[in-house]
Structure formats: structure tokens, C-alpha cells
C-alpha positions as CSV (number, residue, x, y, z in Angstrom):
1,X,-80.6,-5.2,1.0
2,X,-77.3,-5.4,2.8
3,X,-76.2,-8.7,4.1
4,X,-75.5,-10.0,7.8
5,X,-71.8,-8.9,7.8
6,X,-72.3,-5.6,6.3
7,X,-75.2,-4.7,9.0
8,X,-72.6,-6.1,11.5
9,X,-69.8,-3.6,10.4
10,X,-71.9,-0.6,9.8
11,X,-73.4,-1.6,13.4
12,X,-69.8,-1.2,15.1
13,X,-68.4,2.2,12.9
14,X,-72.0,3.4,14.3
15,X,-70.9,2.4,18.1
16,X,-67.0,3.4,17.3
17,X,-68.2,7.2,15.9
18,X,-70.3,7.7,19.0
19,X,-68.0,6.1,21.9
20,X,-65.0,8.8,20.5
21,X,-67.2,11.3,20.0
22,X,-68.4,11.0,23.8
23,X,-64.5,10.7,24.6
24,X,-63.7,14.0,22.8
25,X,-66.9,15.4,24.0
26,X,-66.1,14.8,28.1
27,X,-62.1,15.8,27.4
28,X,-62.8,18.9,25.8
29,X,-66.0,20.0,27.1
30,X,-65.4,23.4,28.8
31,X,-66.5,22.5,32.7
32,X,-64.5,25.9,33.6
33,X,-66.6,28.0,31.4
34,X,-69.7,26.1,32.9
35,X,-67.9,26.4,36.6
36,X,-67.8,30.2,35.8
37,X,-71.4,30.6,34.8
38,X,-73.0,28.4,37.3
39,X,-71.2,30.9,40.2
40,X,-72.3,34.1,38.5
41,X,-76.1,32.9,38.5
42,X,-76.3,31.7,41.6
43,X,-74.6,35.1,42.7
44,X,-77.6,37.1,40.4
45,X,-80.6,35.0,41.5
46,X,-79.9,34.2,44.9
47,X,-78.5,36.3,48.2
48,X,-75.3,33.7,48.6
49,X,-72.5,33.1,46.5
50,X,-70.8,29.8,45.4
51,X,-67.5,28.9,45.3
52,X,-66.8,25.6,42.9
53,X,-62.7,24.9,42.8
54,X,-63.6,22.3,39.8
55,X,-66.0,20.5,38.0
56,X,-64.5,17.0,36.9
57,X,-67.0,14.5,34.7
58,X,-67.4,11.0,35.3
59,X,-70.1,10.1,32.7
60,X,-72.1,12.3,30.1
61,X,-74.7,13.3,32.2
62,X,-72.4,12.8,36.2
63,X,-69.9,15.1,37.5
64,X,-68.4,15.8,40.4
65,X,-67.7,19.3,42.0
66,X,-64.8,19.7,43.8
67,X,-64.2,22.1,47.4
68,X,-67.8,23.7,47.4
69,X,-68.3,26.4,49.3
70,X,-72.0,28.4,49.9
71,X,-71.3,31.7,51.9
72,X,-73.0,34.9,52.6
73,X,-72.6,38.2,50.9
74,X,-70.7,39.3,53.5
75,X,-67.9,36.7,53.4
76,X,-69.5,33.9,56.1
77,X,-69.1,30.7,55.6
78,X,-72.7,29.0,55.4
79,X,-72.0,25.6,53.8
80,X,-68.7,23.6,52.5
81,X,-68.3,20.5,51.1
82,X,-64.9,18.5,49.9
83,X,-67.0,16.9,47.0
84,X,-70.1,17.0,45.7
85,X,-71.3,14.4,43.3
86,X,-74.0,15.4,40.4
87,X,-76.4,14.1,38.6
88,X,-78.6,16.2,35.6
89,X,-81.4,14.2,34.1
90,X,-80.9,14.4,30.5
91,X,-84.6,13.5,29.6
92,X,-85.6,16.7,31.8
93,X,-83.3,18.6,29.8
94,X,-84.4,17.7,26.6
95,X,-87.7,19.1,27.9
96,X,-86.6,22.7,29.0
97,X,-86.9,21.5,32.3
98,X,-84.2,21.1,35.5
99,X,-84.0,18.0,37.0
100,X,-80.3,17.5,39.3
101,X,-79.6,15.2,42.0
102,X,-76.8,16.5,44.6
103,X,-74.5,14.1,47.2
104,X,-71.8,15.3,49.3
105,X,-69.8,14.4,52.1
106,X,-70.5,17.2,54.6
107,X,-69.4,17.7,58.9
108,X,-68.9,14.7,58.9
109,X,-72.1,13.2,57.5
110,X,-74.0,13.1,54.1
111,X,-76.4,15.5,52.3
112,X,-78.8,14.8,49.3
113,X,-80.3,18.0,47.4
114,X,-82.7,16.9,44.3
115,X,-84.6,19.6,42.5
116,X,-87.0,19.2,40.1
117,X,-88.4,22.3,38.0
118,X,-91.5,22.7,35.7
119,X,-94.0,25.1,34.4
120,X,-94.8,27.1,37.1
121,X,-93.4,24.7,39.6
122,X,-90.1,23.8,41.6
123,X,-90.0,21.3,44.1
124,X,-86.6,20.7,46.6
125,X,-85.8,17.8,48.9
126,X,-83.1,18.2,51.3
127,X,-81.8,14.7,52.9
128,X,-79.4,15.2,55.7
129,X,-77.9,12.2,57.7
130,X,-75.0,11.9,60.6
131,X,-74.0,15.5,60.2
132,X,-71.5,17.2,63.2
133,X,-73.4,20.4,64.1
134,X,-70.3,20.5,66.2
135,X,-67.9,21.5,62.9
136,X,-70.1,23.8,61.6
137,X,-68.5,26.8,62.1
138,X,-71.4,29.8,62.0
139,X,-73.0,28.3,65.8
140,X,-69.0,28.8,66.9
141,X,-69.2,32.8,65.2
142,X,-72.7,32.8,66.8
143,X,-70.6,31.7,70.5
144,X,-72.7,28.7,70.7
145,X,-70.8,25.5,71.8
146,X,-73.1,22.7,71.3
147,X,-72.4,19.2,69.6
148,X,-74.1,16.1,68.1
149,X,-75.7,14.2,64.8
150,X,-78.3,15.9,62.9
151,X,-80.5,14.2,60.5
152,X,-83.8,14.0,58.6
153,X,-84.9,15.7,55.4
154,X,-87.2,18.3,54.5
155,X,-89.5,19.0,51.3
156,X,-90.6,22.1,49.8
157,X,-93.0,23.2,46.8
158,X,-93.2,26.5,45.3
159,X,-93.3,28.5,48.8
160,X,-94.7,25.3,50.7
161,X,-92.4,22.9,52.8
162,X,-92.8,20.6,55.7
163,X,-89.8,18.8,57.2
164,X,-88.4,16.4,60.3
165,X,-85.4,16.8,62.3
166,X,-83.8,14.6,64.6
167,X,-80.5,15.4,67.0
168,X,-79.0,12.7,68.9
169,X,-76.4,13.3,71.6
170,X,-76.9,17.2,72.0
171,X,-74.9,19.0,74.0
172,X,-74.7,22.5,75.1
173,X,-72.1,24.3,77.1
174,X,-71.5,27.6,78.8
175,X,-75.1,29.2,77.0
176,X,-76.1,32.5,77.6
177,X,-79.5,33.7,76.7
178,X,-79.7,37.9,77.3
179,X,-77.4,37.8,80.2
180,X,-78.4,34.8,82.0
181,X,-76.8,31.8,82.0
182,X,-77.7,28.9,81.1
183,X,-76.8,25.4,82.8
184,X,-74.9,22.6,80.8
185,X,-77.3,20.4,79.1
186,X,-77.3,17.2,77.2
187,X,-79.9,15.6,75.5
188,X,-80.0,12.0,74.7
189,X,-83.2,12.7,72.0
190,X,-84.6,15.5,69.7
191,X,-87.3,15.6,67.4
192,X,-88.8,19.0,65.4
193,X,-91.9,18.6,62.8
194,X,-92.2,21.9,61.0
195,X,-94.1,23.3,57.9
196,X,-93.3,26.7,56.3
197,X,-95.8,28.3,54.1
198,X,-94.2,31.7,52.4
199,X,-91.9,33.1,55.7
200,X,-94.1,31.4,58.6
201,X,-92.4,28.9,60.4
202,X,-95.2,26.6,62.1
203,X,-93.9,24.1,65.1
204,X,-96.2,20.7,64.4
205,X,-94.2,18.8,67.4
206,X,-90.3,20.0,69.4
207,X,-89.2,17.8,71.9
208,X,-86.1,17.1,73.7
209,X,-85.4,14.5,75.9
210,X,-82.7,14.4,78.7
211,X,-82.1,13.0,81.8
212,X,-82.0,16.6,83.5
213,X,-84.5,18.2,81.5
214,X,-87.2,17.8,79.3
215,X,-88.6,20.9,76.7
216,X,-91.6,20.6,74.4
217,X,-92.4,23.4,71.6
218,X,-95.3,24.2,69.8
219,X,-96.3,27.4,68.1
220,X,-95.2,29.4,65.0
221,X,-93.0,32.5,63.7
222,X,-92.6,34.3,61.2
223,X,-88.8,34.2,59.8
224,X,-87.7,37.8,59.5
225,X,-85.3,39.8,61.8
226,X,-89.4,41.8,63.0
227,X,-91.1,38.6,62.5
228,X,-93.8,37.8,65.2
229,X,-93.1,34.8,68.1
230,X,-95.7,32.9,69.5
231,X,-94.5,30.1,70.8
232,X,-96.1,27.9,74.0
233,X,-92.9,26.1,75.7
234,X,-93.0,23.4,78.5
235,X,-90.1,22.7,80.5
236,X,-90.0,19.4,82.6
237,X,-86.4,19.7,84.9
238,X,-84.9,17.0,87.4
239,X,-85.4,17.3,91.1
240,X,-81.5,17.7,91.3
241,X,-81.8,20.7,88.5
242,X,-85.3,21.9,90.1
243,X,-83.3,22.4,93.4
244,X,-80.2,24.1,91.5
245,X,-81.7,26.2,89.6
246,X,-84.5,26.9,92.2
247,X,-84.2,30.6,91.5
248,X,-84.9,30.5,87.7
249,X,-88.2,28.0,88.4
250,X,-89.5,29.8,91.0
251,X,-90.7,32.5,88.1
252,X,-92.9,29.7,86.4
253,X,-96.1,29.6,88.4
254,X,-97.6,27.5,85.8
255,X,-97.1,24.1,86.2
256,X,-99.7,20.7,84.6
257,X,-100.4,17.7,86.3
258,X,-97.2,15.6,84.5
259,X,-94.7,18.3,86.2
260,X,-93.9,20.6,82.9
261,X,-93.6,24.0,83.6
262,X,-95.2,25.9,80.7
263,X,-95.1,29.4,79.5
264,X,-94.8,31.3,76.3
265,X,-93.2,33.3,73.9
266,X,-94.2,36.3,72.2
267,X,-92.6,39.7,70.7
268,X,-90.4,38.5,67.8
269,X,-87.9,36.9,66.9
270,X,-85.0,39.6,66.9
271,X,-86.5,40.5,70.6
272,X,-88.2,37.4,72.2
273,X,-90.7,38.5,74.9
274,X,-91.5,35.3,77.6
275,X,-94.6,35.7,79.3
276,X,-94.9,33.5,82.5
């Protein structure tokens, strides 16, 4: 049986061989070959494509992609990023399974992606907090100017999901819904609970709170360009914007005993239909 010292040495050579071979492994590991095929299978599996300038490692199992870009077929940007920090659970690997943990600096805020995959199941929390809807730049193709903080997170299962919003400080300027414009509105408070099953979009609670005007949402749709709308929308405005925009209130007959005018929306979602 070897003695004390020789355990001791054989010990260290042990911890020597693996530290260099972790060294060599990290320096030499080819992250562009990996940065190539992670871009081609999102681009065959999914109907965006990916854009990663770099992939950089900070420990075996942590890296770090840099200037990430998510974008349409057609070109549009949908989602960029200056870094996105990554973490792959080795023990899930081991398994067959895909286990990665995503953080990023994004419009100003943070988002967190973690996915988890199994047999016959994938599970996906999204974790967004202090983002700028103001920066992103598809509402300023879309002509929308509106600006404040979006947050909350949202879970989904297979084809499952449910999720919570908040906006604080939204504003929206110069808005134009088919044709008619739309006053300047700002509201202090907003809240959305939401659960999707398959492609139907179901509105558990949709509030927004501001000093000229209050709106509360419930109702689902279905999330195709020919998806149905059923939607039941209460609008509660200020006296001041009651008597401005006397014309437009005038049309909703409909009115409970806490003031909200209510009326709904049907047809779908490509061609709304508001029945007063």
C-alpha cells in the first residue's frame, strides 16, 4: 500500500492533468464551429434566424454570446442583445436532456430564458424586468410611438403557458386606430394575466390605470392573422376627456353603475369588428 506522500503526489499529478486539460480544452474548443451550428438549427427548426457575432467561455459549462440578434425571415429585427450570458447544465446533458439558463442585458433592462427539455416534455420561462418598449424598434416600423418599463415573466409547457405583465409609465402619442385618431394617453399602471393553450390567447385580467382614462379587458383570441376576437372592453374616461372627446363617447350607450363604458370586440384579429 502506497504511503502518505506518494497518495499526496499522485493526488496533485491527478489535479495538475485535469486543470491543463480543462485549459487546453476551453482554448481550443471550436466555439465558431458550435456558433455556426447553433445558427443553422435554429434557422431549420424554427421561423426566425439568429445572429451570434461570438461565443467566448468563461468556465466549462458558462459562456457568453456576444451581439445577438433574433430577426424574421424577412430581415426584421425581433430581438438584440449586446451580451448574453449562458449556462448548460452538465448533469442534463449527461442524460440526453437540455437544460440552459439565458441572461442578457436588453432595451435597457434584463431578460432571463431557462428551458428545460425531457421525454416528451419542454418547459420555457421567460423573466423580463425594466425593459424600454420605447427602444424596441418593430412598435417604431409598426408607427407606434409609445414608451415605458415592461416587466413580469411568463411560463409555458408543451403548448400550455400562462403569464403576467406589468407596464409602468406608458405613454402613447399621435395613435391612429383605422383612421381615427386617437388622444395622447399616459398610464401611470398596467397589468395583463394571460394563458395560452395551443394558438388561443385567453385574457384572465387587462387593466390600465391613468388619470384621464381607465380600460379593463377580458376575453380571448385566437393568434393567427383569421383568428377570432372576442373581447369585452370597459373604458372609464375623465370628465375633462368625456367632454373632449364627446363625439367618440357619445357612440357607447352602454354604461355600468361605476361610470365604464363597455362594449366589445369581435371579427378577428387582422379585422377587429367593435360592437357597441
Amino acid at each position: 500500500m502506497p504511503d502518505k506522500k506518494t497518495l499526496i503526489r499522485w493526488l496533485l499529478f491527478t489535479v495538475y492533468f485535469v486543470t491543463v486539460f480543462m485549459v487546453f480544452l476551453l482554448l481550443l474548443f471550436p466555439f465558431d464551429r458550435v456558433r455556426t451550428k447553433l445558427e443553422s438549427e435554429v434557422r431549420l427548426r424554427t421561423p426566425v434566424e439568429l445572429s451570434v457575432a461570438r461565443i467566448s467561455p468563461r468556465f466549462f459549462n458558462r459562456f457568453v454570446l456576444s451581439d445577438v440578434v433574433v430577426s424574421a425571415k424577412g430581415g426584421k429585427v425581433l430581438f438584440e442583445s449586446p451580451s448574453v450570458r449562458t449556462t448548460v447544465s452538465l448533469f442534463s446533458a449527461l442524460r440526453g436532456r437540455l437544460s440552459l439558463d439565458m441572461k442578457g442585458q436588453s432595451y435597457g433592462g434584463v431578460l432571463l430564458v431557462k428551458t428545460r427539455q425531457g421525454p416528451g416534455r419542454q418547459n420555457l420561462l421567460v423573466d423580463a424586468d425594466g425593459l424600454d418598449i420605447g427602444s424596441y424598434a418593430m412598435l417604431k416600423d409598426f408607427g407606434l410611438k409609445l414608451s415605458g418599463k415592461l416587466g413580469g415573466n411568463f411560463e409555458m409547457t408543451g403548448d400550455v403557458g400562462k403569464g403576467r405583465l406589468w407596464l409602468k409609465g406608458l405613454t402613447s402619442r399621435e395613435l391612429k386606430i383605422k383612421g381615427f385618431s386617437i388622444p395622447d394617453l399616459d398610464f401611470e399602471q398596467c397589468w395583463l394575466e394571460a394563458e395560452l393553450k395551443g394558438d388561443r390567447l385567453t385574457i384572465k385580467k387587462m387593466e390600465l390605470d391613468g388619470k384621464e382614462l381607465k380600460v379593463r379587458c377580458l376575453g380571448d383570441l385566437v393568434l393567427r392573422d383569421r383568428g377570432t376576437l372576442n373581447l369585452s372592453v370597459k373604458l372609464k374616461p375623465s370628465e375633462r376627456l368625456a367632454t373632449e372627446q364627446a363625439g367618440i363617447f357619445s357612440l357607447l350607450t352602454n354604461k355600468d353603475a361605476d361610470g365604464f363604458y363597455q362594449f366589445s370586440l369581435g371579427g378577428t384579429v387582422s379585422d377587429p369588428l367593435p360592437r357597441l
